[in-house]
C-alpha positions, 0 to 999 in steps of 0.5 A, a space after each residue: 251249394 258248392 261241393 265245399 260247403 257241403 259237408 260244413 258244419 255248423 258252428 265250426 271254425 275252417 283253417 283257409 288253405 296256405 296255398 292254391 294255385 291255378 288249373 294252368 300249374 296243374 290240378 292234384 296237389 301231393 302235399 311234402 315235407 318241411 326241408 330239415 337237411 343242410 342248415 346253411 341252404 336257403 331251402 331250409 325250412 321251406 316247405 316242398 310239394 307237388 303237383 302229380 298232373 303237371 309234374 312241378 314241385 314247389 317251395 313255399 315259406 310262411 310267416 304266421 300262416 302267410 305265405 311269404 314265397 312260392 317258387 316252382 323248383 323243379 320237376 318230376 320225371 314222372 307223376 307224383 305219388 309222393 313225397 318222403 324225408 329221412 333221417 337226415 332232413 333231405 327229400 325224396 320225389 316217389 314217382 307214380 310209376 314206382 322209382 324214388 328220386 331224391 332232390 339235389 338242392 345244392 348249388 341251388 338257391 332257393 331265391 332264385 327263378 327255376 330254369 328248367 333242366 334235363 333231370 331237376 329231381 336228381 336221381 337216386 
C-alpha cells in the first residue's frame, strides 16, 4: 500500500492536487498567495509558490480547478520557508535563513519565459 493511500478513508471524496511537478524542479513545495496587487498586471490573480530545495518560485492560473499555466518566475536567493502578502495585494519570498524579499513583478510579464537574472525576488 503506498503512503498515500494509507491514511484514505472509506467513503471519503479527495479533491486531486491543481499542481505537482517533477523531482528535477525541486522536491518541498511552499504553498503562496493568490496575487491581489496592481490590477492591470498579467500577475493578477495568478497564484504564486514555491519550491524550498530548488529555489524556484512559480506562477500558476486555473479555470474551474484546471490548471491553465505554469510558469517558473523566479528564484530565491535563499531556501523558501514561505510566502507572506500585505495589504496591498503584493508578495513577499520569507528565506530559510530569516531575510524577507518582496517580488518586484513590474516590467515583467507574466506570459512571458523566465530568463533568469542576478536577484529575481527583488529586495527588500
Amino acid at each position: 500500500m503506498s503512503l498515500s493511500n494509507r491514511y484514505r478513508k472509506e467513503g471519503v471524496t479527495y479533491v486531486p492536487p491543481v499542481f505537482a511537478y517533477r523531482l528535477k524542479f525541486g522536491n518541498s513545495i511552499t504553498g503562496g498567495y493568490v496575487y491581489r496587487g496592481d490590477k492591470h498586471s498579467s500577475f493578477y490573480g495568478v497564484y504564486i509558490c514555491g519550491d524550498y530545495t530548488s529555489q524556484h518560485i512559480f506562477g500558476l492560473n486555473q479555470q474551474n480547478r484546471a490548471l491553465q499555466v505554469v510558469r517558473q518566475i523566479g528564484t530565491a536567493p535563499q531556501g523558501i520557508a514561505s510566502f507572506a502578502a500585505d495589504e496591498r495585494g503584493e508578495i513577499y519570498v520569507v528565506g530559510y535563513e530569516g531575510m524577507v524579499y518582496q517580488l518586484d513583478l513590474s516590467g515583467t510579464n507574466f506570459d512571458d519565459e523566465f530568463k533568469p537574472t542576478s536577484n529575481p525576488a527583488g529586495g527588500s
